[in-house]
C-alpha positions in Angstrom: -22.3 0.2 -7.6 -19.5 1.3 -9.9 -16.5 2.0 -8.0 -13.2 3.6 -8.9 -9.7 1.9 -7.5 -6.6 4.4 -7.7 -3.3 2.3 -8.3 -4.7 -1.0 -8.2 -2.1 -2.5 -10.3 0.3 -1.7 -7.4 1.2 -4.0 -4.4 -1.8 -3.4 -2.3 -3.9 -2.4 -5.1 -3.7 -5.4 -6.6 -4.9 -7.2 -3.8 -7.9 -4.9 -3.2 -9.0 -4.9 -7.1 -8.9 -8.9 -6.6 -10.9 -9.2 -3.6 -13.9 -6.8 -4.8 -13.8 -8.2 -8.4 -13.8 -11.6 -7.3 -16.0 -11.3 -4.2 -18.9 -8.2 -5.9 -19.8 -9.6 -9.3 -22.5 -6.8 -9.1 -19.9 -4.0 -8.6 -18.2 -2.6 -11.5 -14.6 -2.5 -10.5 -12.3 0.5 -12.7 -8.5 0.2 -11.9 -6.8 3.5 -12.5 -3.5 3.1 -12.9 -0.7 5.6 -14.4 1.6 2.3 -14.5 4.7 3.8 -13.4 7.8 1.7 -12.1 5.2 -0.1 -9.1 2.4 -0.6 -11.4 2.3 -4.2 -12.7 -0.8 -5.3 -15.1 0.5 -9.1 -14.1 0.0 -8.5 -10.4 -4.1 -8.8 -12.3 -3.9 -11.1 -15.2 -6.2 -13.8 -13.4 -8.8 -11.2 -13.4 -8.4 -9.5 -16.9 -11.1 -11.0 -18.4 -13.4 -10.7 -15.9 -16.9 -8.8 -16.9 -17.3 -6.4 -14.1 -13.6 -5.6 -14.4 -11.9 -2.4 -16.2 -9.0 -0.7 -16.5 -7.8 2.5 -17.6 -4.7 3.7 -17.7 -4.3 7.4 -16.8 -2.4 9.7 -14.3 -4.6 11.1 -11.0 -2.0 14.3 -11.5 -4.3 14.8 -15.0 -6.6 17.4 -13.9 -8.5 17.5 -17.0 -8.6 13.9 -17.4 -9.9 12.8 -14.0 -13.0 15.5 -14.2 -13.9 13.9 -17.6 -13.5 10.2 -16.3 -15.6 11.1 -13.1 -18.6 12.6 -15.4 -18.5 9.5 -17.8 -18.6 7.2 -15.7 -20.6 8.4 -12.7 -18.4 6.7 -9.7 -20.5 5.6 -6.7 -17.1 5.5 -5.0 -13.4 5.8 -4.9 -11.2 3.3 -3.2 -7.4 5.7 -3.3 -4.4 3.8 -3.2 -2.6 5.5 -6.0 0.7 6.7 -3.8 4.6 7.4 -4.5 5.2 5.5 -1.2 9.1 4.6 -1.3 10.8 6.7 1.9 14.4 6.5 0.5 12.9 8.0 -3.7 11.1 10.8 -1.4 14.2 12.1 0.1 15.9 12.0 -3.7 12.7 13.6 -5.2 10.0 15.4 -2.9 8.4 16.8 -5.4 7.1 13.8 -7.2 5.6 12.9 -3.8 3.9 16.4 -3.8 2.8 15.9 -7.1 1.2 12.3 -7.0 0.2 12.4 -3.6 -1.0 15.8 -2.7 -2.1 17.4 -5.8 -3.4 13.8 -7.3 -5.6 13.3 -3.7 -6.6 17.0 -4.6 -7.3 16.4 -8.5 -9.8 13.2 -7.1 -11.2 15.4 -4.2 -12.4 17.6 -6.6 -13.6 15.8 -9.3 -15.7 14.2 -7.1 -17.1 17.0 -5.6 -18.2 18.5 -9.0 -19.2 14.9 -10.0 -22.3 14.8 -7.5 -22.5 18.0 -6.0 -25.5 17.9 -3.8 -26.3 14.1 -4.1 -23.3 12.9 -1.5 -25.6 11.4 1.0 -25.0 7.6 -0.7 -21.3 7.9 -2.0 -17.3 7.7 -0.4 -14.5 8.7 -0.6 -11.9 6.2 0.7 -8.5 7.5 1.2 -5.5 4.9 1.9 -2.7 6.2 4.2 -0.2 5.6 6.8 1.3 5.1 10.0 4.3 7.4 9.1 2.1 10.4 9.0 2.2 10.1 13.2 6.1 10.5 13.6 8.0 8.5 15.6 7.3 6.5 19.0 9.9 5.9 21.5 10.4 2.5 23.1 6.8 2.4 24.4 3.0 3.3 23.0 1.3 2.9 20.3 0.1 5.4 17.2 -4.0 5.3 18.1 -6.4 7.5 15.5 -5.8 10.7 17.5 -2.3 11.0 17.8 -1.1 14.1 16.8 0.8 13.8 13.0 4.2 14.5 13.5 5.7 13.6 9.9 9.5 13.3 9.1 10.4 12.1 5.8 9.0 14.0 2.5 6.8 10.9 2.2 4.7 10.8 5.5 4.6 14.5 4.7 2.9 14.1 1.6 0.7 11.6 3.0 0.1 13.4 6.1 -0.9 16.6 4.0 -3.4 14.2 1.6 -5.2 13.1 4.8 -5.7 16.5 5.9 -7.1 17.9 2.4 -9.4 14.6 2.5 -10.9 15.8 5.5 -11.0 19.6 5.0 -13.6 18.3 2.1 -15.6 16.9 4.0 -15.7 19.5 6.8 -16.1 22.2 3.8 -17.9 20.4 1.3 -19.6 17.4 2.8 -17.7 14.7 0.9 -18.9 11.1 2.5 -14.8 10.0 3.5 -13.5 7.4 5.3 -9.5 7.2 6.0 -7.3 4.1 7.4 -3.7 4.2 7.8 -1.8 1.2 7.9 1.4 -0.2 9.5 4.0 -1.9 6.8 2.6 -3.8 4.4 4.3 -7.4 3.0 3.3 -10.3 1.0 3.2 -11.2 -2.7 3.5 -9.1 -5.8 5.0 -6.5 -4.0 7.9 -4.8 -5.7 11.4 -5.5 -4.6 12.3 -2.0 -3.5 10.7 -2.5 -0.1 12.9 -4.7 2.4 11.3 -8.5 2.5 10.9 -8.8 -1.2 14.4 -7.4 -2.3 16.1 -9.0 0.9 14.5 -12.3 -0.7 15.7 -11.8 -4.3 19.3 -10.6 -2.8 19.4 -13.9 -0.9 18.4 -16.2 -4.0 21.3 -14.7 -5.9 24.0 -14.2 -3.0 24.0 -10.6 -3.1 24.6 -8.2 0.1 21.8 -7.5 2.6 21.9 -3.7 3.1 20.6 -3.0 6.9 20.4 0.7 7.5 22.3 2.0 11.1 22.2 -0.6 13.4 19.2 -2.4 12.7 17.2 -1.7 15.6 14.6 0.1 14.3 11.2 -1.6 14.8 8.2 -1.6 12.1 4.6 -3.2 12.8 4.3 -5.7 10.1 0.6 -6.4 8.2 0.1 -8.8 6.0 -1.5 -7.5 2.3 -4.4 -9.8 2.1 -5.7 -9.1 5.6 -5.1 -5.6 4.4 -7.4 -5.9 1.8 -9.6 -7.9 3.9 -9.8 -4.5 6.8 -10.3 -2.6 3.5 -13.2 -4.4 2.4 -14.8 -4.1 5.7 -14.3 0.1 6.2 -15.3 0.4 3.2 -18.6 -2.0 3.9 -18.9 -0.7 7.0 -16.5 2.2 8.3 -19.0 5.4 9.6 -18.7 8.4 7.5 -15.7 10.5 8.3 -14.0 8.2 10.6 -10.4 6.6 10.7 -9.1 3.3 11.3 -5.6 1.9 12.0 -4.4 -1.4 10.8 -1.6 -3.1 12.4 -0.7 -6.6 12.4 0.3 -6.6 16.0 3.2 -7.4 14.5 6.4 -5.2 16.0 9.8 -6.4 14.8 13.0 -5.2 14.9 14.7 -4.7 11.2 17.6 -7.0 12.2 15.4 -9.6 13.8 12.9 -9.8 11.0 16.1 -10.2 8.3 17.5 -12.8 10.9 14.6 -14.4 10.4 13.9 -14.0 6.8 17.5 -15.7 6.5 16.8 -18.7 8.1 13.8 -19.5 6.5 15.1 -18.7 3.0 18.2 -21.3 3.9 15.7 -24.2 4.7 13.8 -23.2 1.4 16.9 -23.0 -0.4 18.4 -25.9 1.2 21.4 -24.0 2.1 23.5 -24.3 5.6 21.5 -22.2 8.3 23.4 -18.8 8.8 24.4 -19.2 4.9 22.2 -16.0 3.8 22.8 -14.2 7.5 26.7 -14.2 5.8 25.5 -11.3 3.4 24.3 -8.9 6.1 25.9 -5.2 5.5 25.3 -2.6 7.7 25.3 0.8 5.7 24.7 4.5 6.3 21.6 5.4 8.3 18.9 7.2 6.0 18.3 11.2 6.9 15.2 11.5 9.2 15.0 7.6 10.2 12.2 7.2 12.3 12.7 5.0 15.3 9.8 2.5 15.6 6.4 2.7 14.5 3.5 0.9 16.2 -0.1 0.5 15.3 -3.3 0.3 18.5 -5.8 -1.3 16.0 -8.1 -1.9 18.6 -10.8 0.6 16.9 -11.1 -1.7 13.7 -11.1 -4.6 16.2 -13.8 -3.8 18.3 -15.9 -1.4 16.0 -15.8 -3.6 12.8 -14.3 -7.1 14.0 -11.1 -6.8 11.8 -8.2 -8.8 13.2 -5.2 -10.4 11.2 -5.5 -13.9 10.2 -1.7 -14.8 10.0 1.1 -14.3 12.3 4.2 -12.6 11.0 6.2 -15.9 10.8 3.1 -17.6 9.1 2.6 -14.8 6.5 6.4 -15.0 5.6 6.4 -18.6 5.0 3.8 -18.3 2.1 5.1 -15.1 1.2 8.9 -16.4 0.4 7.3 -19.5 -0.8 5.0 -17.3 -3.1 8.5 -15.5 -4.9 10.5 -19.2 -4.8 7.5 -20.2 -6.8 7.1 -17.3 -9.4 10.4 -16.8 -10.2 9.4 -15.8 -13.4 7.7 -12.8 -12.0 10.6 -12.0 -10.1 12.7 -11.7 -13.1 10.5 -9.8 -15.0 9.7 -7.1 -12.1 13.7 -7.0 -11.5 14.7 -6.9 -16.0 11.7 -4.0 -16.3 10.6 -6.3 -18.9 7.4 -6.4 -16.8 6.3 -3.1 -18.2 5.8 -4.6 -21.5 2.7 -6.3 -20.6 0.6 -3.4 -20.6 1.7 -3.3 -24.6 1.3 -6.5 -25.1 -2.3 -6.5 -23.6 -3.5 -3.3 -24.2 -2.4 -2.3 -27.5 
């Protein structure tokens, strides 16, 4: 099987492109990756070297490039996880969001349409997405696979708009497709825009802890390897134009989670407890904040077996322990001198 992975020298991606290398000797794994600001060839450099690995550097918004890669090299499959997936650059710069995440989706839809045609019965299509694209829950429920999409930021727009071209192919055009969407993602290698990896690289160097509003809004947190792990098993497994959530059934309030993140990082660092909890600032609340999110992930549970392996507090000790440990990754991914290595690899 020859299988194509979109952004898999991102955060998740990485993780994904890993586990099927590692775990399918007889797949042949193709990481597409435009390497923009998330994309990191180091989040892969275990697996470089690796026979049934590849990767190609190219942009999914290339139109004329993606039909050519799809009829040279035949995929079986596409694993999509190339996103812009950053709330606060969305409200800055819609249109990139439009641009990667609709129009890309829509550029790989296509290609893969004209690919195979009339011999879809053994292929997939497997689209990443997320929980934003259901809006906002008050203090009680949960998002389940048929609650109505209710997006509010540019980004769960984009998404939400990607999910319904993904289907609309395969209603019109009988594309094979799964689609999972997933509650907030953490764990190693993930870039410190997102809160727990730059919380944790403000605390190692004493700088302020930015909380938006009051710090009451609640996220589902899921750790990225039993991410990859639900991933493997939809894609294994999923039926054919069917979605899954994945939650960690892991709800947390912002201001508890950095509480806790605090602590643990001042017994790591050896520092007083409440040392790090010093640097919390409370700033302006974002435009379009959504309140809590909450994934029922009882589908994947009962229909595939999928549950997480780690709670929250588990999956944040190895996580900080993971970034006290590779500093030197750190520094690299915060300097930009990470996106260098592609160069130095490559070329």
């Amino acid at each position: 099987m020859t299988i194509l992975v979109t952004g898999g020298a991102g955060f998740i991606g990485s993780h994904v492109v890993r586990l099927f290398v590692k775990k399918y000797r007889d797949y042949k794994i193709f990481n597409l990756d435009a390497l923009t600001y998330a994309g990191n060839l180091e989040n892969l450099k275990d697996i470089e070297e690796e026979t049934n690995y590849h990767f190609i550097k190219g942009d999914i918004c290339d139109d004329k490039f993606i039909k050519e890669l799809f009829h040279k090299h035949k995929f079986d499959a596409v694993i999509h996880l190339a996103a812009e997936s950053h709330v606060d650059r969305s409200i800055k710069d819609p249109m990139t969001f439009v641009q990667t995440n609709v129009i890309g989706t829509i550029n790989l839809l296509n290609a893969f349409k004209e690919c195979w045609k009339d011999l879809l019965q053994d292929k997939l299509f497997y689209h990443i997405s997320t929980d934003e694209v259901y809006g906002t829950l008050g203090e009680k429920g949960l998002f389940t696979e048929v609650t109505a999409y209710d997006p509010n930021s540019p980004y769960s727009a984009s998404k939400a708009s990607s999910d319904h071209f993904v289907r609309a192919y395969g209603e019109t055009y009988g594309i094979p497709y799964v689609i999972t969407n997933c509650s907030n993602n953490y764990g190693q290698n993930q870039f410190p825009e997102k809160l727990i990896p730059l919380f944790i690289n403000n605390i190692i160097n004493n700088k302020p802890l930015p909380v938006y509003g009051n710090g009451n809004y609640t996220r589902d947190w899921l750790y990225v390897k039993d991410h990859a792990l639900a991933i493997d098993l939809v894609f294994h497994k999923g039926e054919n134009t069917e979605t899954y959530n994945i939650g960690g059934f892991n709800e947390w309030k912002n201001i508890d989670l950095v509480k806790t993140l605090c602590n643990q990082m001042d017994k790591r660092l050896g520092r007083p407890v409440g040392t790090s909890e010093k640097l919390i600032t409370y700033v302006k609340d974002r435009p379009g904040h959504d309140l809590r999110y909450a994934i029922d992930a009882s589908k994947i549970n009962k229909e595939l077996g999928w549950k997480p392996s780690v709670t929250f507090e588990e999956g944040l000790k190895v996580t900080i322990d993971w970034y006290l440990n590779n500093k030197d990754w750190l520094d690299n991914v915060t300097s930009g001198e990470y996106q260098n290595y592609y160069k130095k690899q490559y070329i």
